[in-house]
KEVOGU-622414 format. One line per 4 residues: their letters; for each residue z, x, y of N, C-alpha, C. Coordinates in Angstrom, 1 decimal. Atoms other than C-alpha are relative to their C-alpha. Layout:
BEGIN
A = Z X Y Z X Y Z X Y  ...
***
This chain:
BEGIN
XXXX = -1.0 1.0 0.1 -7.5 5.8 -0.1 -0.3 -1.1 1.0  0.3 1.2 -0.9 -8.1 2.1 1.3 1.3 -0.1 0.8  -1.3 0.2 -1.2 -5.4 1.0 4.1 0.0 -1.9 -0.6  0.4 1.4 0.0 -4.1 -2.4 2.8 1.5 -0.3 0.9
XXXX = -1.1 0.4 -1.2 -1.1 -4.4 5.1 0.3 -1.4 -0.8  -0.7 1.1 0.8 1.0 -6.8 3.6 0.9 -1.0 1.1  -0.8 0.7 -1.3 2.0 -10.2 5.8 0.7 -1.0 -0.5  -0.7 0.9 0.4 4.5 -12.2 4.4 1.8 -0.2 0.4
XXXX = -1.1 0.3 -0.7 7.5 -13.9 6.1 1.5 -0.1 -0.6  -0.7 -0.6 0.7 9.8 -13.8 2.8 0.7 1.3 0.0  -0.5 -0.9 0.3 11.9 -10.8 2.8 -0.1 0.6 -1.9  -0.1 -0.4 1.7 12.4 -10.6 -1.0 -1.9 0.3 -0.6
XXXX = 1.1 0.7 0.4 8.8 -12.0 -1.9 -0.4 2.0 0.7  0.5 -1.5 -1.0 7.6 -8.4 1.2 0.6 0.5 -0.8  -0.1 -1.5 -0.1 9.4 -6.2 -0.3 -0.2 0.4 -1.7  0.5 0.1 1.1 8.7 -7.3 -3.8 -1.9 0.6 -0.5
XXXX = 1.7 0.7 -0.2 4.7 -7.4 -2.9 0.0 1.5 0.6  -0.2 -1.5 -0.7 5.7 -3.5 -1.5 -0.2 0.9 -1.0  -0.3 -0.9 1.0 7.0 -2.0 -4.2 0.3 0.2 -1.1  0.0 0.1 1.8 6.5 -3.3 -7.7 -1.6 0.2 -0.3
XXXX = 1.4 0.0 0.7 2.7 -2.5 -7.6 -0.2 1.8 0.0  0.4 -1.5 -0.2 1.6 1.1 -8.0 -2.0 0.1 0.9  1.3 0.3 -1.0 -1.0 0.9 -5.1 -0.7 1.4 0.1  0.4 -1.4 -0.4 -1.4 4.7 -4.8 -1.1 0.5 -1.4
XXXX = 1.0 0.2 1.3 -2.6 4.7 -8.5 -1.4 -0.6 0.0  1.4 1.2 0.0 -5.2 1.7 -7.6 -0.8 0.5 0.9  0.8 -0.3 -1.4 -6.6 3.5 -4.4 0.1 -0.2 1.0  -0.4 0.8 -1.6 -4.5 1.9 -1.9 1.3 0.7 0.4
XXXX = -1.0 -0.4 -1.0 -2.1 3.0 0.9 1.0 -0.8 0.4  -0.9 0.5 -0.8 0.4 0.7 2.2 0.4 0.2 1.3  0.3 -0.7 -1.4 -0.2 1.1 5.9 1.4 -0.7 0.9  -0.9 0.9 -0.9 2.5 -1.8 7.2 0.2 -1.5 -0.6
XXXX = -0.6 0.8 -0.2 4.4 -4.4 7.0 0.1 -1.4 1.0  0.1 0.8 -1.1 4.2 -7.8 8.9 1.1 -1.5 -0.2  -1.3 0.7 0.4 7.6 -10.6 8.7 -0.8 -1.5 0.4  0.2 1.3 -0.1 5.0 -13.2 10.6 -1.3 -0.1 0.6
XXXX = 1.0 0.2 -0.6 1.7 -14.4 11.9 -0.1 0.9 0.6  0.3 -1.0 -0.9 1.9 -12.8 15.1 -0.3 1.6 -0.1  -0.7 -1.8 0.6 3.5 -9.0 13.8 -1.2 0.3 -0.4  1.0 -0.4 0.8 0.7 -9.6 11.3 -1.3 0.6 0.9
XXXX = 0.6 -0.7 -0.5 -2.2 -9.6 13.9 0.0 1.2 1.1  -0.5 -1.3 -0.7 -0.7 -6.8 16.1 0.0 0.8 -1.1  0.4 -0.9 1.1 -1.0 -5.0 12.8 -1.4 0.4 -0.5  1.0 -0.3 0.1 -4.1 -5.6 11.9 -1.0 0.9 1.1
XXXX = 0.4 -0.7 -1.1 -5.3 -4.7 15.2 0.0 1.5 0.1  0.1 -1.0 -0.4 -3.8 -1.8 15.6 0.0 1.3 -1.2  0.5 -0.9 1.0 -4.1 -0.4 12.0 -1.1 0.0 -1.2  1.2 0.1 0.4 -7.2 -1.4 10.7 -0.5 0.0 -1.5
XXXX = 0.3 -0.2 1.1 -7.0 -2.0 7.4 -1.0 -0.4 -1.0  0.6 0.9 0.3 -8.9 -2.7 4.9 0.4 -1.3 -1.2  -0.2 1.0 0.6 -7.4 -5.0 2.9 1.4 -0.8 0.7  -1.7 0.7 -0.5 -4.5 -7.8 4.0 0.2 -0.8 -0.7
XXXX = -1.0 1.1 1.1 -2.5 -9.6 1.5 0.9 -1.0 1.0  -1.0 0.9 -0.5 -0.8 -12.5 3.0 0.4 -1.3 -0.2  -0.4 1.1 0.3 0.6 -15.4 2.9 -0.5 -1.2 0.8  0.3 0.4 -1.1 -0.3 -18.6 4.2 0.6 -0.8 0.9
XXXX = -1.0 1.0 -0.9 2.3 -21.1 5.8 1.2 1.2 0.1  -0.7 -0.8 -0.5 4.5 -18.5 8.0 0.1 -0.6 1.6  -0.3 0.2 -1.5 6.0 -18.7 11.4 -0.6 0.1 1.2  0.6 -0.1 -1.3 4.3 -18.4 14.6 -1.8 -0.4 -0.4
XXXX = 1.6 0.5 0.5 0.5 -18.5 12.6 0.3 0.0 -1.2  0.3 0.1 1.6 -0.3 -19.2 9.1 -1.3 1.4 0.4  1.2 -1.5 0.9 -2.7 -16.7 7.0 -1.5 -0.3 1.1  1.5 0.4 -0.3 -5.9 -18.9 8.3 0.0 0.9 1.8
XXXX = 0.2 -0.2 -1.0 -5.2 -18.5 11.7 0.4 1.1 0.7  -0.1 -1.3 0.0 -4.0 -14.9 11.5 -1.3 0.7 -0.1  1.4 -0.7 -0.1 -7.9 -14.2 10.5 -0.7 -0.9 0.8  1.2 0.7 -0.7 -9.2 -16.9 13.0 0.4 1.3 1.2
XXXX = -0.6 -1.4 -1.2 -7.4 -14.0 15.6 -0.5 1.2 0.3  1.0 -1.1 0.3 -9.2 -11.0 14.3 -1.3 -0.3 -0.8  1.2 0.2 0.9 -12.6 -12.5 12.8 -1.0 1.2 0.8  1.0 -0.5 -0.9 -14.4 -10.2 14.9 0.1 1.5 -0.8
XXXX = -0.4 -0.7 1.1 -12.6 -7.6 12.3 -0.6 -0.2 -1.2  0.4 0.3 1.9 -14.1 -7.0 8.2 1.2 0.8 -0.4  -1.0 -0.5 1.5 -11.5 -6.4 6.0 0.1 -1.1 -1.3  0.2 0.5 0.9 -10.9 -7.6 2.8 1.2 -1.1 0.2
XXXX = -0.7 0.9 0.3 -8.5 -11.2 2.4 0.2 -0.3 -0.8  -0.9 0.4 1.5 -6.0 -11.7 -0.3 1.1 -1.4 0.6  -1.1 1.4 -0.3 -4.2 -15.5 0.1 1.3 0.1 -0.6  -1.3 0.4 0.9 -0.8 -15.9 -0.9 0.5 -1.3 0.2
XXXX = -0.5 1.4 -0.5 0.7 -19.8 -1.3 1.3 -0.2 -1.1  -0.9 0.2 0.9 3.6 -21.3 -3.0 -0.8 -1.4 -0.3  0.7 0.7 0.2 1.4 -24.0 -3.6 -1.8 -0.2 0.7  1.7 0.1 -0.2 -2.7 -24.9 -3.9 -0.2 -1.3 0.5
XXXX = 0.6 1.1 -1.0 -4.6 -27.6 -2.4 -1.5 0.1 0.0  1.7 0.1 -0.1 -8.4 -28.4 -2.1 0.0 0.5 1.7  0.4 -0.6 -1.8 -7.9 -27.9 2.1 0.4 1.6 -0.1  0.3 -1.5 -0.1 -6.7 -24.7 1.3 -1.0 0.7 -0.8
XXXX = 1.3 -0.9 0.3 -9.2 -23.5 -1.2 -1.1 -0.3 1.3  1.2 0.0 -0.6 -11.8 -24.8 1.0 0.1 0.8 1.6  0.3 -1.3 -1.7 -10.9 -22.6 4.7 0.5 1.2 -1.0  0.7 -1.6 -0.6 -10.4 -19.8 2.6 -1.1 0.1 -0.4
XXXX = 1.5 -0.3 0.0 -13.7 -20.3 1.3 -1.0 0.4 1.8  0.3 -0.4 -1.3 -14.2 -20.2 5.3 0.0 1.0 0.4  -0.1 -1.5 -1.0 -12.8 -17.6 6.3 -0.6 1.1 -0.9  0.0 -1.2 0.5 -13.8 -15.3 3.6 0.4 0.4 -1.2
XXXX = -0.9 -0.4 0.8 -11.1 -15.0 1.6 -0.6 1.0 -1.4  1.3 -0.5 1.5 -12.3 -12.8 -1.6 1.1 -0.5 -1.2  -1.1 0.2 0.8 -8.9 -13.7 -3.5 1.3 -1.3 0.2  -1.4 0.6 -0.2 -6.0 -16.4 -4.0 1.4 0.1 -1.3
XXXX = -1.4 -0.3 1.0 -2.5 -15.7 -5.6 1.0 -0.9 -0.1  -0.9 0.4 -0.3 -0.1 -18.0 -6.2 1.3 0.3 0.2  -1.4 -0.3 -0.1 3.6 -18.0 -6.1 0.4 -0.9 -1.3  -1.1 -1.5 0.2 5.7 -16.9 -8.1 -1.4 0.9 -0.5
XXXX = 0.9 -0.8 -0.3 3.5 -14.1 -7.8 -0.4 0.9 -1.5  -0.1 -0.8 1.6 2.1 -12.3 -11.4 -0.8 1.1 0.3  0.0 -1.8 -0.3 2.4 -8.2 -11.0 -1.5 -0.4 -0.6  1.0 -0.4 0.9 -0.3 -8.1 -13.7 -1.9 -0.5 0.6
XXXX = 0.9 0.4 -0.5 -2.7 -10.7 -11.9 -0.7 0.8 1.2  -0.2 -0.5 -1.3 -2.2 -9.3 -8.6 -0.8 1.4 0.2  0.8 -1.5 0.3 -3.3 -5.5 -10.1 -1.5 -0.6 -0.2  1.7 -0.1 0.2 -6.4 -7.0 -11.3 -0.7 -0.1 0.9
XXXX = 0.3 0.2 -1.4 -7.2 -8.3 -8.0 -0.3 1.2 1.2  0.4 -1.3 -1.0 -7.0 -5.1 -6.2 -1.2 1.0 -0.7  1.1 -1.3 0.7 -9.1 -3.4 -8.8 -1.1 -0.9 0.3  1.8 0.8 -0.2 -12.0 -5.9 -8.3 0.2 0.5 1.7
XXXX = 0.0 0.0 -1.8 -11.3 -5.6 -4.4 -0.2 2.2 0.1  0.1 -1.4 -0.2 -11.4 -1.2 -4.9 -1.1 0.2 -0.8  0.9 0.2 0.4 -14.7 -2.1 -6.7 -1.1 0.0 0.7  0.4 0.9 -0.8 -16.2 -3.8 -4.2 0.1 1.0 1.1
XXXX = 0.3 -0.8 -0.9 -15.4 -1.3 -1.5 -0.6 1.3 -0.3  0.7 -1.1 0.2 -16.5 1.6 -3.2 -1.1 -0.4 0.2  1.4 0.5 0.1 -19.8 0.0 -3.7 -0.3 0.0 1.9  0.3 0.4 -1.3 -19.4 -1.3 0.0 -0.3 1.6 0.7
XXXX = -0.2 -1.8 -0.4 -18.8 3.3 0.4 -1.4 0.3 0.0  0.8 -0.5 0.9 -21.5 3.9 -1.7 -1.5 -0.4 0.8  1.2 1.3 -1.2 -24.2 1.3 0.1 -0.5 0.8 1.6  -0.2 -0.7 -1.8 -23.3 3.1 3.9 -0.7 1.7 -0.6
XXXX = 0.4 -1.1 0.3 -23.6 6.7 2.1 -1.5 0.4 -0.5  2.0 0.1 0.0 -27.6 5.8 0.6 -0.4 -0.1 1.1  1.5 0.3 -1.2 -28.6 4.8 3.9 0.0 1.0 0.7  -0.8 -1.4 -1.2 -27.0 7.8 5.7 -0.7 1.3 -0.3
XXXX = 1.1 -1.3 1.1 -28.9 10.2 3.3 -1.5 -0.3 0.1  1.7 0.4 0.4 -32.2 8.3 3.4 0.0 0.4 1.9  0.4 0.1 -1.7 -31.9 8.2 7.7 0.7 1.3 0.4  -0.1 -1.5 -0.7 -30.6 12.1 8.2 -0.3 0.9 -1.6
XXXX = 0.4 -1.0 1.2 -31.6 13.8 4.2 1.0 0.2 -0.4  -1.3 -0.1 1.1 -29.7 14.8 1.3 0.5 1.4 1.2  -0.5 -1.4 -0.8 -28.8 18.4 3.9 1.1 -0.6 0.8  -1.0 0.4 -1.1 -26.5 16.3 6.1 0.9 -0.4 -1.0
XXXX = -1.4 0.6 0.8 -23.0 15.8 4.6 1.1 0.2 0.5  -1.5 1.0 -0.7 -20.1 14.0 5.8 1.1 0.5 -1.3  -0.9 0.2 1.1 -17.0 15.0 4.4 1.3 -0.4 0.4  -1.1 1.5 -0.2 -14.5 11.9 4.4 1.4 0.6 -0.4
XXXX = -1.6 -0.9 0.4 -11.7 14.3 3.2 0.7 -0.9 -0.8  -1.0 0.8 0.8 -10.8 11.5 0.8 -0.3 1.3 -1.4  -0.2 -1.1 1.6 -11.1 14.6 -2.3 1.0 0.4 0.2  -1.5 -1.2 -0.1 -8.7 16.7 -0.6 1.0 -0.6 0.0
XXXX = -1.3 0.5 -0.1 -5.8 13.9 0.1 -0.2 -0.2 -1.5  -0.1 0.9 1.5 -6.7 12.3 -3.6 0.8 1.4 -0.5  -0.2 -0.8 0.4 -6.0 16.2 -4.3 1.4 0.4 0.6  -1.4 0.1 -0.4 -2.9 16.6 -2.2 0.8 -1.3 -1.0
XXXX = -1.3 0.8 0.7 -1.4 13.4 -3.7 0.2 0.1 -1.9  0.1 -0.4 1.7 -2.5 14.5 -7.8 1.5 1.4 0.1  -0.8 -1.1 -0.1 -0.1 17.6 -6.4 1.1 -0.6 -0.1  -0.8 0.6 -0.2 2.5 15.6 -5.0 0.4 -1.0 -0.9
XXXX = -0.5 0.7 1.1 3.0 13.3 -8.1 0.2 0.8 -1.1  0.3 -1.2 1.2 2.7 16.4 -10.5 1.5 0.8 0.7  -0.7 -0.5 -0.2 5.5 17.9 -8.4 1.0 -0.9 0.8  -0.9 1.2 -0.7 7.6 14.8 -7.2 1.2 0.3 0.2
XXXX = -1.7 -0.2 -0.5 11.2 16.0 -8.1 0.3 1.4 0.6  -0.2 -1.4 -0.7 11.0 19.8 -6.7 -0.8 -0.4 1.5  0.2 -0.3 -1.7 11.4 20.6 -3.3 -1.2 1.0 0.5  1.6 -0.6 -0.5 7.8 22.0 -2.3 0.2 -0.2 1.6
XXXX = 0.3 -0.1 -1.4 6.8 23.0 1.0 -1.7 -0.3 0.4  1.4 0.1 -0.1 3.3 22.3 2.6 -1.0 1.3 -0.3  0.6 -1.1 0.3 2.8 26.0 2.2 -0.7 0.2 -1.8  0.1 0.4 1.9 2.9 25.4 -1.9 -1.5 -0.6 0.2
XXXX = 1.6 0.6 0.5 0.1 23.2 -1.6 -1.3 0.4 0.8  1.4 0.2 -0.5 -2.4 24.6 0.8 -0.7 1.1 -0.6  0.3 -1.1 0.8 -2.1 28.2 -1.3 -0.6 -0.7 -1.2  0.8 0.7 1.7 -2.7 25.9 -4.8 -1.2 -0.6 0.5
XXXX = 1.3 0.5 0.4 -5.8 24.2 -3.2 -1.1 0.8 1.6  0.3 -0.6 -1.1 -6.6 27.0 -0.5 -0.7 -0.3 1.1  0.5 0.4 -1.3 -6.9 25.3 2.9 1.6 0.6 0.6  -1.3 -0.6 -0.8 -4.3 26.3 5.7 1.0 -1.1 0.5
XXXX = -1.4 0.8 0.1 -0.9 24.6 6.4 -0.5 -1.3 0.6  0.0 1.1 -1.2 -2.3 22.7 9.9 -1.2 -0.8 -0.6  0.9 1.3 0.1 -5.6 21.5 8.3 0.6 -1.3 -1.1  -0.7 1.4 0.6 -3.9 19.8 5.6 0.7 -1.0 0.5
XXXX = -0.9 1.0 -1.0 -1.5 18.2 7.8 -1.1 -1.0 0.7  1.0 1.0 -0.9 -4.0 16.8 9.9 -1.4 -0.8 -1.1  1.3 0.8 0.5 -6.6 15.7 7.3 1.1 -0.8 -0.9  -1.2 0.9 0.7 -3.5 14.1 5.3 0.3 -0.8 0.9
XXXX = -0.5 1.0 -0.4 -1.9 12.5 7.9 -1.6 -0.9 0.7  0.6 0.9 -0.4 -5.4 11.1 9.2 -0.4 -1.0 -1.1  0.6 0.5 1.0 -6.1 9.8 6.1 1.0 -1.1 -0.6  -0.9 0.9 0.5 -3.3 8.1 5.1 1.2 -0.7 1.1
XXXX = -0.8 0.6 -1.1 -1.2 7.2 8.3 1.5 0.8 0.1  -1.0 -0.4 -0.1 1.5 9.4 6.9 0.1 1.7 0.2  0.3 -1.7 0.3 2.5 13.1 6.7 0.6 0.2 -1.4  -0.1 -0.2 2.2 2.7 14.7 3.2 1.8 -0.2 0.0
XXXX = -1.4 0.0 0.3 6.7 15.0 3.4 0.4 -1.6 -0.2  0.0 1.3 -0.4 6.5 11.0 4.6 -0.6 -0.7 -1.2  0.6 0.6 1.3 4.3 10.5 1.6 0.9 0.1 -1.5  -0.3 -0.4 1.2 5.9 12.2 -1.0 1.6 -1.1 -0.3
XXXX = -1.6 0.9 0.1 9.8 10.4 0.0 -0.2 -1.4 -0.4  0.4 1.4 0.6 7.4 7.0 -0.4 -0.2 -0.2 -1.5  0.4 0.2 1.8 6.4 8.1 -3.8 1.0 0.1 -0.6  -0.9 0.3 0.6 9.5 8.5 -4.8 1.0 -1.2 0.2
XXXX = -0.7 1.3 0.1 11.2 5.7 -3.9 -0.8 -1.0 -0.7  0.5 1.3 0.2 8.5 3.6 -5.3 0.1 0.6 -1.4  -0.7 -0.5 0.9 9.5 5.8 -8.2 1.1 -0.4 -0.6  -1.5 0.2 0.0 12.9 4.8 -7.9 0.0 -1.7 -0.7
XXXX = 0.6 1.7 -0.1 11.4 0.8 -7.5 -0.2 -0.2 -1.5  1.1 0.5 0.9 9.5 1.2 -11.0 1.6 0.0 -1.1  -0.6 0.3 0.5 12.3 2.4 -12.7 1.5 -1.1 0.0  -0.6 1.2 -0.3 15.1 -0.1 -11.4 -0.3 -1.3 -1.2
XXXX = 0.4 1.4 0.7 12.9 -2.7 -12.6 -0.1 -0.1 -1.3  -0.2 0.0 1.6 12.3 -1.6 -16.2 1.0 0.4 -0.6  -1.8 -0.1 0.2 16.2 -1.2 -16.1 0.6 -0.4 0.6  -0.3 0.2 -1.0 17.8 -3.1 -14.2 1.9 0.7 -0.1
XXXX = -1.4 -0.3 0.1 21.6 -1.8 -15.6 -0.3 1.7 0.0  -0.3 -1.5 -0.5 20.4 1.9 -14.6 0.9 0.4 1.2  -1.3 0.0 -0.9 23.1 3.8 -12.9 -0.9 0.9 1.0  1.0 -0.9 -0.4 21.8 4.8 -9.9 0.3 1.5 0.6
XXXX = 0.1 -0.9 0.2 23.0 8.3 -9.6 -0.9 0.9 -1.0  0.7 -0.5 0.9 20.8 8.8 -12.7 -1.7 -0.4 0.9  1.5 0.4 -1.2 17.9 7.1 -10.4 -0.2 1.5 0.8  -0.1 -1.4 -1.1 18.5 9.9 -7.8 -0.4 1.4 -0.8
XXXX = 0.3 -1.1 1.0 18.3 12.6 -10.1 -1.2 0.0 -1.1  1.4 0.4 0.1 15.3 11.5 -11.5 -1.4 0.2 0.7  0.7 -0.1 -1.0 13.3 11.2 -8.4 0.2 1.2 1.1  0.0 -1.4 -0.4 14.8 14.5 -7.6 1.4 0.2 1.6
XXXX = -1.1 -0.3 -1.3 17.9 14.0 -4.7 1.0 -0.4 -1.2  -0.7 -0.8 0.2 20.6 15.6 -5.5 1.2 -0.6 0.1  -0.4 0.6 -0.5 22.7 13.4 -3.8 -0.2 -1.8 0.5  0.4 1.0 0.2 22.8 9.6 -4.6 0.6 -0.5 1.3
XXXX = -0.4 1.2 -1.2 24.5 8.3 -1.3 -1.2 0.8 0.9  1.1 0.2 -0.6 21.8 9.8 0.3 -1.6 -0.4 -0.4  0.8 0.7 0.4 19.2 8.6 -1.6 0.1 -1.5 0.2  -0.3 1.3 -0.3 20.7 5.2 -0.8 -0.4 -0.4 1.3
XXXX = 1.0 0.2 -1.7 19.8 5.6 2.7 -1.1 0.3 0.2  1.5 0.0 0.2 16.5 6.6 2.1 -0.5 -1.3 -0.6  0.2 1.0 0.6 16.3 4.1 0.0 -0.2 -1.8 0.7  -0.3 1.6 -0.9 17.5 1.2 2.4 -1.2 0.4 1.5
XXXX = 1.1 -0.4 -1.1 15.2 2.9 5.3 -1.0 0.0 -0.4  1.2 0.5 0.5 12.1 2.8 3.6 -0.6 -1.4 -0.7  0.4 1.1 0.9 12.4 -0.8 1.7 0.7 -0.8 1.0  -0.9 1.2 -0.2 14.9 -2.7 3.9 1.1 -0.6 0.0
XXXX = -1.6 0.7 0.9 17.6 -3.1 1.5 0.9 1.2 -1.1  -0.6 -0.9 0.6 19.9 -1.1 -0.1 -0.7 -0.2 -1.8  0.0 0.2 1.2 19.7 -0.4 -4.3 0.4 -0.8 -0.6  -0.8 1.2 0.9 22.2 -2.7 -5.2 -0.5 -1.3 0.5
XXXX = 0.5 1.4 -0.3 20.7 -5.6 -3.0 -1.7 -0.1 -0.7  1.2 0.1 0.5 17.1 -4.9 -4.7 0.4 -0.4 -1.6  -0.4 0.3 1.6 18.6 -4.8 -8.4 0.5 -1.6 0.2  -0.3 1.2 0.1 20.1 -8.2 -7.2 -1.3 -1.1 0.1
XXXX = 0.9 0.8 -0.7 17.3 -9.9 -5.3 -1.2 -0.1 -0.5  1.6 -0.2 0.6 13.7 -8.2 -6.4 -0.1 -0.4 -1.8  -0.1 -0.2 1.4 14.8 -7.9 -10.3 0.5 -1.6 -0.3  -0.3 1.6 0.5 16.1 -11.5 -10.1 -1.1 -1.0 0.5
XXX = 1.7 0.9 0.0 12.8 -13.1 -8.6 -1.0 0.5 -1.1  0.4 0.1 0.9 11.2 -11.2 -11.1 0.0 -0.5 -1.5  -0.2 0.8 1.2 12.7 -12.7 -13.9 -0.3 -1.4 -0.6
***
C-alpha cells in the first residue's frame, strides 16, 4: 500500500477528496490530513508519503511552496486549483508535479490519476528490487510484508460487517496475533481494528452518495453497527462531520 496525504484548506472539498475515492482498492492508504500549507509540511515530514494531493492557493503556503519546504523529499505531486494559468502550469512543471486537477474536481478523472501514479511506483518498486538481486543474488529476499497486509485487508473487506477478532485472522492466514499487529500497523500507519472502522465508514461514504435519501439506520446496519447513534459518532470522528452534514454538504458539491 502507497501512503498518500491530502492538503487542502476547504473543509467540504478535504473531506470530499477523503472519502468518495476508493483508495484502498487503488493501492493507496490515506495516511493524513492537512487544513493548510504549514499542517501540510509538518505532515509530510513526519509521515512520508508517497504521494500528496493538494491544493494550490491555501493559507500560510500555497501547494508550490509546500514542496519548495520539503524538495529534499521524493514523493509523487498531485495539483489541485479552482482555476489554470500558464504560471501555474509552468512551476508545476518545476517542481515536478506528475498531475493537475481542476476544480470542481471529477471522481472519475482523479481515479485515473492515481492509477497512472500506482503504475509508476510499482515500476519505481520493481527498478530498486532488479538492482538489489543483481548486487546481493536471487538467495537474498526482502520481504516488504506488503502480501500479508494486501492479505489482511482482502480478509477485512470479505468480513466487514461481523465482529472478528485479530485471533480470526492470524489462524485463517497462520501467523501469530503480535506479528500481524506489528507488520499491519507498520505498513499502513493503522491497527487492523483502526482499519477496518475506516473501511467501513468509507463504506458508509459510498453508499450515502449513491443514495443520498438512505435512512441512516439502514447505513449502520449495513456496515455492521448495531447501533446508529453510535455509528454517528464514529462517523463524525473519523470524517469531521456528522451524516446528516455530509448528505448535505459532500452529496451537494457533488451534484
Amino acid at each position: 500500500m502507497y501512503k498518500l496525504l491530502i492538503i487542502e484548506d476547504e473543509t467540504i472539498i478535504r473531506k470530499w477528496l477523503r472519502y468518495s475515492v476508493p483508495y484502498t482498492d487503488l493501492g493507496f492508504t490515506v495516511v493524513g490530513e492537512a487544513s493548510d500549507g504549514e499542517e501540510g509540511v509538518d505532515k509530510i515530514k513526519k509521515l512520508q508519503p508517497h504521494v500528496v494531493l493538494t491544493d494550490i492557493h491555501m493559507p500560510k503556503k500555497s501547494g508550490f511552496e509546500v514542496f519548495n519546504s520539503v524538495k529534499e523529499l521524493c514523493f509523487e505531486k498531485v495539483i489541485i486549483s479552482g482555476y489554470d494559468s500558464f504560471e501555474n502550469a509552468k512551476k508545476s512543471i518545476q517542481h515536478g508535479v506528475v498531475d493537475f486537477i481542476a476544480k470542481p474536481i471529477d471522481r472519475e478523472e482523479l481515479i485515473s490519476i492515481l492509477k497512472h501514479i500506482k503504475g509508476k511506483l510499482d515500476n519505481n518498486h520493481e527498478d530498486s528490487e532488479t538492482i538489489i538481486e543483481r548486487l546481493l543474488g536471487n538467495d537474498f529476499k526482502i520481504d516488504t510484508y506488503s502480501v500479508i497486509t494486501e492479505k489482511i485487508i482482502e480478509w477485512i473487506k470479505g468480513n466487514l460487517t461481523s465482529n472478528f477478532n485479530i485471533l480470526e485472522i492470524a489462524n485463517e492466514l497462520n501467523y501469530s496475533e503480535s506479528y500481524l499487529y506489528k507488520i499491519f500497523k507498520e505498513d499502513t500507519g493503522f491497527t487492523i481494528n483502526q482499519f477496518r472502522t475506516n473501511c467501513r465508514i468509507e463504506y458508509a461514504v459510498r453508499i450515502i452518495m449513491y443514495d443520498p435519501n438512505v435512512k441512516l439506520y439502514e447505513v449502520a446496519e449495513e456496515i455492521g453497527f448495531q447501533d446508529v447513534y453510535y455509528f454517528s459518532q464514529v462517523f463524525k470522528k473519523i470524517t469531521g462531520i456528522s451524516p446528516k452534514e455530509f448528505k448535505t454538504c459532500i452529496v451537494g458539491y457533488t451534484s
